[in-house]
mmCIF entry with sequence, helices, sheets and N, C-alpha, C, O atoms, coordinates in Angstrom:
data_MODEL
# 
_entry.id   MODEL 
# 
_entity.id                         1 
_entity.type                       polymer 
_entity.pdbx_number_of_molecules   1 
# 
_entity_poly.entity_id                      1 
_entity_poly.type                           'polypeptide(L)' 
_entity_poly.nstd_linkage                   no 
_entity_poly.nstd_monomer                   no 
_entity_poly.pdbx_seq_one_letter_code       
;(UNK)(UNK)(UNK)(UNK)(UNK)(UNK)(UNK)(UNK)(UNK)(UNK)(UNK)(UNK)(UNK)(UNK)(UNK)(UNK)
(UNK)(UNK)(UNK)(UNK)(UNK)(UNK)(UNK)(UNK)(UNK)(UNK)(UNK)(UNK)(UNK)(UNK)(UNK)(UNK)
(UNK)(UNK)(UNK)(UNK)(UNK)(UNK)(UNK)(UNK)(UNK)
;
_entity_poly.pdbx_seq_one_letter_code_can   XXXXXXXXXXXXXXXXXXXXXXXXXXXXXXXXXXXXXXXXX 
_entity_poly.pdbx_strand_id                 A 
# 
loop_
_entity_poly_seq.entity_id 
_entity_poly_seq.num 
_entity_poly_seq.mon_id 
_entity_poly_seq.hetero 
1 1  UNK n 
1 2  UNK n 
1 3  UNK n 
1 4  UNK n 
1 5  UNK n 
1 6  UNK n 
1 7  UNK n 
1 8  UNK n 
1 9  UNK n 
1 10 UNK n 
1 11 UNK n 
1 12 UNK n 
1 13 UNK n 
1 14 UNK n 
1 15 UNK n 
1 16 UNK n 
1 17 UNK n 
1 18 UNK n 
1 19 UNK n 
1 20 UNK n 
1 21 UNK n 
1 22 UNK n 
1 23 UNK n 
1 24 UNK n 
1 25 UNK n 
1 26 UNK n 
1 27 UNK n 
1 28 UNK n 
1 29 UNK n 
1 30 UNK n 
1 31 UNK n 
1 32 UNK n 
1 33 UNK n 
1 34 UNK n 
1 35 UNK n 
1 36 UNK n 
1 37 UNK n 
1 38 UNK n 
1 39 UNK n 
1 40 UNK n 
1 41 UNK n 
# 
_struct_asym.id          A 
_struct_asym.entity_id   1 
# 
_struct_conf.conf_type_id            HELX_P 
_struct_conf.id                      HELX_P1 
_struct_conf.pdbx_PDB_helix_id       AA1 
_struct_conf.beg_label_comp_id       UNK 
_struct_conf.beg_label_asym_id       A 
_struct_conf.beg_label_seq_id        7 
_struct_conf.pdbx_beg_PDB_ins_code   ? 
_struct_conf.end_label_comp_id       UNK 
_struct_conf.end_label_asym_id       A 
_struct_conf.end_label_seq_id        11 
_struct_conf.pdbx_end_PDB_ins_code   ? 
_struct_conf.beg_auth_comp_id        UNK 
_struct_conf.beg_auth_asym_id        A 
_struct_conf.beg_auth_seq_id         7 
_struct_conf.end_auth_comp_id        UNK 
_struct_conf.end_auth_asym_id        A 
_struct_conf.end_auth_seq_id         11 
_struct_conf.pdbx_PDB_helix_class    1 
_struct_conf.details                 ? 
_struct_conf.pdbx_PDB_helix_length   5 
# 
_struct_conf_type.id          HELX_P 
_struct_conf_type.criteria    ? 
_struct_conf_type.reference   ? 
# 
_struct_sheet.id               AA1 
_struct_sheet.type             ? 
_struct_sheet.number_strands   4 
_struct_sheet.details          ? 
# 
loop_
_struct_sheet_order.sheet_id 
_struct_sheet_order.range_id_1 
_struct_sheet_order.range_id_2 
_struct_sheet_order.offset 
_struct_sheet_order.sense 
AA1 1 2 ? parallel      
AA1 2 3 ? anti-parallel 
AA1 3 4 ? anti-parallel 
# 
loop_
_struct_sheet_range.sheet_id 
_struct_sheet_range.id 
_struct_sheet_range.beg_label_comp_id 
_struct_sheet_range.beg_label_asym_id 
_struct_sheet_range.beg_label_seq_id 
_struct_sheet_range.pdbx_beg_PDB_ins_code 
_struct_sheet_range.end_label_comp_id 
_struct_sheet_range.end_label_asym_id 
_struct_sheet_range.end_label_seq_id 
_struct_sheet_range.pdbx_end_PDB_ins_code 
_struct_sheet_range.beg_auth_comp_id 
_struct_sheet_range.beg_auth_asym_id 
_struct_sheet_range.beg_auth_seq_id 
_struct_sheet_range.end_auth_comp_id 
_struct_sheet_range.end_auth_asym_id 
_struct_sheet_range.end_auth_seq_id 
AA1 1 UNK A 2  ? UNK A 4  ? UNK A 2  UNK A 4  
AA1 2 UNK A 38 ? UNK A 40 ? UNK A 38 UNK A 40 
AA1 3 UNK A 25 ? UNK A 28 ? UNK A 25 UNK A 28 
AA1 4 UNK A 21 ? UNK A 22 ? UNK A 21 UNK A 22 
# 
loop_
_atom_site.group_PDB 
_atom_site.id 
_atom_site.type_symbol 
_atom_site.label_atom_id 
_atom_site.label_alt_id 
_atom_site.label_comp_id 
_atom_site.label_asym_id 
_atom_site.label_entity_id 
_atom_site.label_seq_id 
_atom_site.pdbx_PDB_ins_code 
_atom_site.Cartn_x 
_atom_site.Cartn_y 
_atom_site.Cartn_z 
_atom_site.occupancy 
_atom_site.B_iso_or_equiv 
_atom_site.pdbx_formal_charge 
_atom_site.auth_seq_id 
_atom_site.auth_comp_id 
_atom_site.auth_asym_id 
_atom_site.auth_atom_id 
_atom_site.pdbx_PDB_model_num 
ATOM 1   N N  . UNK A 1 1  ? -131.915 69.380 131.291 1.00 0.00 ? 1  UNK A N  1 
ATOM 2   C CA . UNK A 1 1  ? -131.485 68.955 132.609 1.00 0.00 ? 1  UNK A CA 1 
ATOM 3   C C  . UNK A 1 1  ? -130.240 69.727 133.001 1.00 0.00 ? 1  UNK A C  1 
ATOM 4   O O  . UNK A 1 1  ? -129.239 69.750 132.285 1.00 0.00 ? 1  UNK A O  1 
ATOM 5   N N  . UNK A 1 2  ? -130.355 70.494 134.413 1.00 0.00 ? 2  UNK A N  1 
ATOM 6   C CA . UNK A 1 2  ? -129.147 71.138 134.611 1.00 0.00 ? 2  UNK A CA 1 
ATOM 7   C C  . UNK A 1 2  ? -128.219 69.864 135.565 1.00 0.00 ? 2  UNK A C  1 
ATOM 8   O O  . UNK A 1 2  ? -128.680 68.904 136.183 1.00 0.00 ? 2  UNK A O  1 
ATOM 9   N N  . UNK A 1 3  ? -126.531 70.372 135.364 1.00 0.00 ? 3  UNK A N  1 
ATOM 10  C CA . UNK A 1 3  ? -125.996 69.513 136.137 1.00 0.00 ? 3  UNK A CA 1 
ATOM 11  C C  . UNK A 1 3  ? -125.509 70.648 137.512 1.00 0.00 ? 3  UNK A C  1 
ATOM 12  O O  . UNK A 1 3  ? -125.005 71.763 137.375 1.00 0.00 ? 3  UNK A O  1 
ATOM 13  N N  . UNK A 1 4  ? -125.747 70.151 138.427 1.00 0.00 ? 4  UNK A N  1 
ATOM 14  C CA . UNK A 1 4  ? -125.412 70.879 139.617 1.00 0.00 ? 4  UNK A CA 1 
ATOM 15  C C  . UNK A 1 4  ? -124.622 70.537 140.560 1.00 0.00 ? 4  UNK A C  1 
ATOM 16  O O  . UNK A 1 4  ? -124.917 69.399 140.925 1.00 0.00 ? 4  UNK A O  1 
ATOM 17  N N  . UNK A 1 5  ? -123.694 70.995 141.182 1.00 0.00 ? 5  UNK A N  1 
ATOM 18  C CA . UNK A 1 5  ? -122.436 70.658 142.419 1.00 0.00 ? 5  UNK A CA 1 
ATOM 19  C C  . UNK A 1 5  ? -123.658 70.592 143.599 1.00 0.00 ? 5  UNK A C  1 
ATOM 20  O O  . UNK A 1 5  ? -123.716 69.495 144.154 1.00 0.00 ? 5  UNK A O  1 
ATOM 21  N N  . UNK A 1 6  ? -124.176 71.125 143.844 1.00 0.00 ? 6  UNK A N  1 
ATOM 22  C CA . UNK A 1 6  ? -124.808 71.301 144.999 1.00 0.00 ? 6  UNK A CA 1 
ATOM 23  C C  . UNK A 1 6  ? -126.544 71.192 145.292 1.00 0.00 ? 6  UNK A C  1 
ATOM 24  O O  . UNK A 1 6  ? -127.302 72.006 144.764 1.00 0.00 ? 6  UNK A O  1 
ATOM 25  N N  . UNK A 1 7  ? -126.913 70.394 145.945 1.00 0.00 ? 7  UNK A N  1 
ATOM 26  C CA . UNK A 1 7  ? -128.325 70.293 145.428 1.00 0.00 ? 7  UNK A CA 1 
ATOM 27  C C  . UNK A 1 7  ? -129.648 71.299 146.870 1.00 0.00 ? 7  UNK A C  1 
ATOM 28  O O  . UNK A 1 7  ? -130.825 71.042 147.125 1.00 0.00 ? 7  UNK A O  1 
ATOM 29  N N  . UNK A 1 8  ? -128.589 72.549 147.549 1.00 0.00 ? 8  UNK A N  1 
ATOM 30  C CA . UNK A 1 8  ? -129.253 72.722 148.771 1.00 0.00 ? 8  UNK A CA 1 
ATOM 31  C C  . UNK A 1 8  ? -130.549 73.655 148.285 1.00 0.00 ? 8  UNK A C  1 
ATOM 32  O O  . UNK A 1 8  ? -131.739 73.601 148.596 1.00 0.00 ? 8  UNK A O  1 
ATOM 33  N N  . UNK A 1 9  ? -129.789 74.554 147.368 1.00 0.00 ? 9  UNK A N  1 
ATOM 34  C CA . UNK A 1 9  ? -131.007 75.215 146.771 1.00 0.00 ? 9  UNK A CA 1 
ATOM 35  C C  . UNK A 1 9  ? -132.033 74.697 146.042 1.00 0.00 ? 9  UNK A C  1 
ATOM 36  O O  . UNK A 1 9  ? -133.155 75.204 146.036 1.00 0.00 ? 9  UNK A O  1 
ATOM 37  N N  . UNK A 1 10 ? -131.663 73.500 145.284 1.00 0.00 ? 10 UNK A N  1 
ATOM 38  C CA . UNK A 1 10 ? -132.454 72.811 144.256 1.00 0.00 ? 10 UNK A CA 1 
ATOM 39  C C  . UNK A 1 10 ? -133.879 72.206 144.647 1.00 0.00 ? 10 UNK A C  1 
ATOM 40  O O  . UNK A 1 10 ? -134.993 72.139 144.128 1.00 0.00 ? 10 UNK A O  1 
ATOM 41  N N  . UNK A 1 11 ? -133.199 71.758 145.960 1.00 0.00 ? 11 UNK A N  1 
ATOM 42  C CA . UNK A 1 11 ? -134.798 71.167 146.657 1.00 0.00 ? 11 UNK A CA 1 
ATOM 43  C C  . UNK A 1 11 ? -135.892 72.382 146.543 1.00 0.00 ? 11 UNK A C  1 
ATOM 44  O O  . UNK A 1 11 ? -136.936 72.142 145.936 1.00 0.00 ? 11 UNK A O  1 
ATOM 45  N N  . UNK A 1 12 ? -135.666 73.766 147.148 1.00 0.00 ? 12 UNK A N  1 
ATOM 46  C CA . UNK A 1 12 ? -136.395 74.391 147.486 1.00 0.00 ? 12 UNK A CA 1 
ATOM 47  C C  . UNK A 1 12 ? -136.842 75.154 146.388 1.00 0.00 ? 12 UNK A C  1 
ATOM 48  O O  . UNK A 1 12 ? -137.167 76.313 146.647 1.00 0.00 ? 12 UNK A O  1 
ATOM 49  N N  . UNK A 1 13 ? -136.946 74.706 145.030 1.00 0.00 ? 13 UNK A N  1 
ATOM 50  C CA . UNK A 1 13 ? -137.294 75.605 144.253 1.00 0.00 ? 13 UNK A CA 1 
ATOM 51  C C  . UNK A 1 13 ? -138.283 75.718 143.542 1.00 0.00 ? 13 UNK A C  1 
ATOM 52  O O  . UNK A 1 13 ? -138.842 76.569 142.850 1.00 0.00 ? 13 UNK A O  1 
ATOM 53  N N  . UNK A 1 14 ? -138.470 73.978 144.060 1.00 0.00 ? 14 UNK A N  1 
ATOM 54  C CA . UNK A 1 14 ? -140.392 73.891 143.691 1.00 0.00 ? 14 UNK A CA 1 
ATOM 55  C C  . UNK A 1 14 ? -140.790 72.897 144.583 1.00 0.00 ? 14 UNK A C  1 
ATOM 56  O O  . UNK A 1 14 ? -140.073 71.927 144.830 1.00 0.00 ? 14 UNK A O  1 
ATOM 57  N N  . UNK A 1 15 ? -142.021 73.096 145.145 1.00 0.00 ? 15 UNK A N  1 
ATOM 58  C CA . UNK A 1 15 ? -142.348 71.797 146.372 1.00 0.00 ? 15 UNK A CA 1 
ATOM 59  C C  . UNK A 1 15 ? -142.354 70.546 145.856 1.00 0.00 ? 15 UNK A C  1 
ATOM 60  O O  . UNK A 1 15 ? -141.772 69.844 146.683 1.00 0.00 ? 15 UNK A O  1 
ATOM 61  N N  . UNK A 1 16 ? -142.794 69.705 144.677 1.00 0.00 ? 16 UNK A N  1 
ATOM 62  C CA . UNK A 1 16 ? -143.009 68.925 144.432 1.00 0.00 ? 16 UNK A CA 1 
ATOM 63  C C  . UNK A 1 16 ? -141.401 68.324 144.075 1.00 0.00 ? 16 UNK A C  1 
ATOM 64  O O  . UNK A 1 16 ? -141.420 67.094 144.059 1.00 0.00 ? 16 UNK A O  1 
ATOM 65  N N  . UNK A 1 17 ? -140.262 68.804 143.838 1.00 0.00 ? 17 UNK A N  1 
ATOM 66  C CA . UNK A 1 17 ? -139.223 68.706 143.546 1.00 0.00 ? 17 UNK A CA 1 
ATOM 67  C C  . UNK A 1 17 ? -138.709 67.243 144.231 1.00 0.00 ? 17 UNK A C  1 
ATOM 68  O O  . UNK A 1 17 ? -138.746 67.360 145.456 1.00 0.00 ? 17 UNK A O  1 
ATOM 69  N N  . UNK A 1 18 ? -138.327 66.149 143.890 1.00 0.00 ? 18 UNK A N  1 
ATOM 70  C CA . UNK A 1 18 ? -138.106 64.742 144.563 1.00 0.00 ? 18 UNK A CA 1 
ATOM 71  C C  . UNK A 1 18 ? -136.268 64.593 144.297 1.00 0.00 ? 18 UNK A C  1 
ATOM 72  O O  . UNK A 1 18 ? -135.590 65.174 143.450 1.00 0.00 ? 18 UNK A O  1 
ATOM 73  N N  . UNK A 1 19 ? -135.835 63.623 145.336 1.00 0.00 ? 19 UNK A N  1 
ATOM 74  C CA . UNK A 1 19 ? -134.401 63.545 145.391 1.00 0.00 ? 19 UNK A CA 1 
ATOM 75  C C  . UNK A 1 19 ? -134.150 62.303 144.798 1.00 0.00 ? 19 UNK A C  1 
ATOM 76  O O  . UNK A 1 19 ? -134.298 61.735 145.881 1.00 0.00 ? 19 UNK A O  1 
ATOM 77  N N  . UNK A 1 20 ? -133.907 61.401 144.056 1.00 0.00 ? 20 UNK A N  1 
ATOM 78  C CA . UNK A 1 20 ? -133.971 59.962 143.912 1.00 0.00 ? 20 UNK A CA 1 
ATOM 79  C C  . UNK A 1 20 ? -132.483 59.896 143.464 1.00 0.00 ? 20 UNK A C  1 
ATOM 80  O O  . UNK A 1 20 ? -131.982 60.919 142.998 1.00 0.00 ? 20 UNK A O  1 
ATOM 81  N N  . UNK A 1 21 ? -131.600 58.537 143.597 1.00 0.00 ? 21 UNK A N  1 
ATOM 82  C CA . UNK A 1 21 ? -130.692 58.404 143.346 1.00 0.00 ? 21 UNK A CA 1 
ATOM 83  C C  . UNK A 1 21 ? -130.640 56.551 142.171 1.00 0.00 ? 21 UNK A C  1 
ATOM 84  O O  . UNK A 1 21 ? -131.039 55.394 142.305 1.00 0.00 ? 21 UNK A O  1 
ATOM 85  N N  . UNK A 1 22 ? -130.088 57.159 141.409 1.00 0.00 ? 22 UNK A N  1 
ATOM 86  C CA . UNK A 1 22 ? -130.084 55.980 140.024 1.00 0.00 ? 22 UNK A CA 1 
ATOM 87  C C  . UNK A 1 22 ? -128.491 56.120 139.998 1.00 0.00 ? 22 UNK A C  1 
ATOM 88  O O  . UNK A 1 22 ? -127.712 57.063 140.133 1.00 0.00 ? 22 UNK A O  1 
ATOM 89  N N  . UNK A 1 23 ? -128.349 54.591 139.736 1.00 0.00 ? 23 UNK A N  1 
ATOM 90  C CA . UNK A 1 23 ? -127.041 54.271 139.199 1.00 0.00 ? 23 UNK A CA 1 
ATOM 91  C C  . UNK A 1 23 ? -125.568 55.522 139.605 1.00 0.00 ? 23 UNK A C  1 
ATOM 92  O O  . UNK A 1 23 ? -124.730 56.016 138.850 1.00 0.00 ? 23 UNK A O  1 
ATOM 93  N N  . UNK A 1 24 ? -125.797 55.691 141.196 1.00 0.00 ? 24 UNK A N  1 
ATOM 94  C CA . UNK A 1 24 ? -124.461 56.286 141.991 1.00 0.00 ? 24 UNK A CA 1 
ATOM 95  C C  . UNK A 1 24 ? -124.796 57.706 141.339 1.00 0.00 ? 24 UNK A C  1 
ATOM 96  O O  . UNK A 1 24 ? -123.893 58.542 141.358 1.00 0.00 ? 24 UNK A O  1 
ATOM 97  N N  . UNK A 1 25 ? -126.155 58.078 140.702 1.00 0.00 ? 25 UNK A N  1 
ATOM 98  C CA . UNK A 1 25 ? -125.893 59.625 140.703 1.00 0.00 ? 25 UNK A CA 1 
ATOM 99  C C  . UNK A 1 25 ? -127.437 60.306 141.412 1.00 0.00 ? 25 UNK A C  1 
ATOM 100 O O  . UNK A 1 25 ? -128.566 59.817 141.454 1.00 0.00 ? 25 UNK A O  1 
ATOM 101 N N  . UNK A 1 26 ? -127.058 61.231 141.764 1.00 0.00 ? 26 UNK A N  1 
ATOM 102 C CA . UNK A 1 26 ? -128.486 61.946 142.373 1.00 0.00 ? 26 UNK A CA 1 
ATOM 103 C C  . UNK A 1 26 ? -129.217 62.889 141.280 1.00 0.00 ? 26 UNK A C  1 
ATOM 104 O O  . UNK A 1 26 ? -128.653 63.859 140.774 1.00 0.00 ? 26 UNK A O  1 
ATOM 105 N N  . UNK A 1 27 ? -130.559 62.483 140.970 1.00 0.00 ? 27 UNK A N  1 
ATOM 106 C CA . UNK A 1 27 ? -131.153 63.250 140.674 1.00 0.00 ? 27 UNK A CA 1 
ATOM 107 C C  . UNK A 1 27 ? -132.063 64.253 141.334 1.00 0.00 ? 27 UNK A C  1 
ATOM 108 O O  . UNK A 1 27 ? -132.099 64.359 142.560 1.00 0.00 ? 27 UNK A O  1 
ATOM 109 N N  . UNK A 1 28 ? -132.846 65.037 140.476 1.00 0.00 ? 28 UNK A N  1 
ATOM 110 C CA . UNK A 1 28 ? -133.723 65.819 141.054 1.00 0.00 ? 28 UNK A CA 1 
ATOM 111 C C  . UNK A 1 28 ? -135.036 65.674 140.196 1.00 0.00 ? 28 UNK A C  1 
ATOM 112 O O  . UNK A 1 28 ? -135.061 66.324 139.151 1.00 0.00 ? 28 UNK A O  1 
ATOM 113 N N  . UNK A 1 29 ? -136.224 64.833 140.537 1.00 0.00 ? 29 UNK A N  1 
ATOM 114 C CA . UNK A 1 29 ? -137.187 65.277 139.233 1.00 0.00 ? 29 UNK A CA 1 
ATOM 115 C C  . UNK A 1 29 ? -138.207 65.748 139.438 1.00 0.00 ? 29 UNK A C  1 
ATOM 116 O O  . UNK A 1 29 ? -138.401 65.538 140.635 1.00 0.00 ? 29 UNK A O  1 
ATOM 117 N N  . UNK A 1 30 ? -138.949 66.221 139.083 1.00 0.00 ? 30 UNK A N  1 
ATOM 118 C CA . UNK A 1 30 ? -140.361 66.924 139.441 1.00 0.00 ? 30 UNK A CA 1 
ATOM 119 C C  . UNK A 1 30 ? -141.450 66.496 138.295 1.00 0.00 ? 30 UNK A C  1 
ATOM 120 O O  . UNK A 1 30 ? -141.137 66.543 137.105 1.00 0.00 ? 30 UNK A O  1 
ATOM 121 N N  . UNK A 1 31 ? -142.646 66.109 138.692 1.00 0.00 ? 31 UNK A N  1 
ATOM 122 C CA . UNK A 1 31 ? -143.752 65.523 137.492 1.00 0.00 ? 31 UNK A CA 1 
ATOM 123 C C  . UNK A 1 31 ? -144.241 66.323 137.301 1.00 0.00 ? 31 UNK A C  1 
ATOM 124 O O  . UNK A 1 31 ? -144.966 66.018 136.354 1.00 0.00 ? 31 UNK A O  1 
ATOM 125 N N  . UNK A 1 32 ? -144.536 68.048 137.742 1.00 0.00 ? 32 UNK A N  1 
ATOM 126 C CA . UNK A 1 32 ? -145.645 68.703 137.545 1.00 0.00 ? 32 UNK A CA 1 
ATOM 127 C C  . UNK A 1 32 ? -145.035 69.750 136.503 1.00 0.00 ? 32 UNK A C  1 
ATOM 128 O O  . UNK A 1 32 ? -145.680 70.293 135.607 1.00 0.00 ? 32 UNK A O  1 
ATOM 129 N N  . UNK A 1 33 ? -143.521 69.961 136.811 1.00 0.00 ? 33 UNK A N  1 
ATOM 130 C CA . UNK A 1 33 ? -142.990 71.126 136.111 1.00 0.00 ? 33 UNK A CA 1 
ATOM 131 C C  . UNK A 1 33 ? -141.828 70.384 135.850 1.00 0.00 ? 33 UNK A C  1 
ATOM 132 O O  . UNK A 1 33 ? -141.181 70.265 136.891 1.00 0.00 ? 33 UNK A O  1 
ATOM 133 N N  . UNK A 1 34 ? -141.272 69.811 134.848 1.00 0.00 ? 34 UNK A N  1 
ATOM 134 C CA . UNK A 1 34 ? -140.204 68.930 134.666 1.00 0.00 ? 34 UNK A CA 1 
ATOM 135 C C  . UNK A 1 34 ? -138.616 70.071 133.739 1.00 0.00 ? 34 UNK A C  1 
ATOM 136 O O  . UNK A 1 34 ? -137.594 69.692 133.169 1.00 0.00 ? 34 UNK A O  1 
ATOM 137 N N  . UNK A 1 35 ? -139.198 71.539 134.034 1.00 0.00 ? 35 UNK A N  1 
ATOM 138 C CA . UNK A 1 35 ? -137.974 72.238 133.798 1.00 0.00 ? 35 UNK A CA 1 
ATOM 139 C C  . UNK A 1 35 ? -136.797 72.213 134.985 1.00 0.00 ? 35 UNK A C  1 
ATOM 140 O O  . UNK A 1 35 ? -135.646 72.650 135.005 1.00 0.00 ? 35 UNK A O  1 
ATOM 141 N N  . UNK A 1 36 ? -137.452 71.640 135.773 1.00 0.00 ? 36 UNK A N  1 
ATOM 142 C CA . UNK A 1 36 ? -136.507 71.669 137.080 1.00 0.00 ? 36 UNK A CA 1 
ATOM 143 C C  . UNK A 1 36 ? -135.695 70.333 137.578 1.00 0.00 ? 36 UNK A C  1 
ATOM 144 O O  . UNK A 1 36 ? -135.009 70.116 138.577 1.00 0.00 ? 36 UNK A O  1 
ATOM 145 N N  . UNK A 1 37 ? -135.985 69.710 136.700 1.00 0.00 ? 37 UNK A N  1 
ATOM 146 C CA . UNK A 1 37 ? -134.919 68.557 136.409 1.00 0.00 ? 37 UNK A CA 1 
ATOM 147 C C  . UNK A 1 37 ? -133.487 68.865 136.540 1.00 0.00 ? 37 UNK A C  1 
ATOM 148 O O  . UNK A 1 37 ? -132.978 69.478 135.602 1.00 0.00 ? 37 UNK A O  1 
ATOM 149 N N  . UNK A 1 38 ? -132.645 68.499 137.686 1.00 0.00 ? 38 UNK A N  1 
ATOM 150 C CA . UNK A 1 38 ? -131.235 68.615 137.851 1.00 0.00 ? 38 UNK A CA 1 
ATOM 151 C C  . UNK A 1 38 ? -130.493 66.950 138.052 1.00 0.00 ? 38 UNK A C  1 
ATOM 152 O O  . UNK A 1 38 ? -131.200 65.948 138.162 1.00 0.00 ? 38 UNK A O  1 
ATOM 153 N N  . UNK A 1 39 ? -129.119 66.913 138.071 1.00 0.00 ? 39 UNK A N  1 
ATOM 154 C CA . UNK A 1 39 ? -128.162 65.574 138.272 1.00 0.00 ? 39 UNK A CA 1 
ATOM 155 C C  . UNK A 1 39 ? -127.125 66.708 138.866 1.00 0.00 ? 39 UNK A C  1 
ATOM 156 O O  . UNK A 1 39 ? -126.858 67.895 138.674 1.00 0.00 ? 39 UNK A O  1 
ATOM 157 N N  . UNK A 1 40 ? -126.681 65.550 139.755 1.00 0.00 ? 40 UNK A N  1 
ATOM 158 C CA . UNK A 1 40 ? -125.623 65.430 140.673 1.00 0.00 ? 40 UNK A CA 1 
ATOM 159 C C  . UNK A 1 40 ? -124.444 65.355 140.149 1.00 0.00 ? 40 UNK A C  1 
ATOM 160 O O  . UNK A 1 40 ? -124.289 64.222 139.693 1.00 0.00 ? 40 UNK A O  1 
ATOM 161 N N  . UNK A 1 41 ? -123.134 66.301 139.922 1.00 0.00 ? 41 UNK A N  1 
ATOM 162 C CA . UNK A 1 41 ? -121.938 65.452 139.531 1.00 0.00 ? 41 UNK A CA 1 
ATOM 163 C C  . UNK A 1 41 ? -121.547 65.506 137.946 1.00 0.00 ? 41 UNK A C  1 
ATOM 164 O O  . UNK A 1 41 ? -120.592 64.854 137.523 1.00 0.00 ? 41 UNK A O  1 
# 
């Protein structure tokens, strides 16, 4: 899981890529390709 400041590029780096937010932090997860897993912060 990368941690990232900024999530503008992150969306666009795979379509399936989802924004969800758990416990005051933002994630990023994806079910099809789960290398693209990022957190917020």
């Amino acid at each position: 899981m990368k941690v990232l400041h900024s999530f503008k590029t992150a969306k666009k780096r795979h379509r399936d890529c989802r924004l969800v937010r758990r416990k005051r932090r933002v994630y990023i997860i994806n079910k099809t390709n789960p290398r693209f897993k990022a957190r917020q912060g």
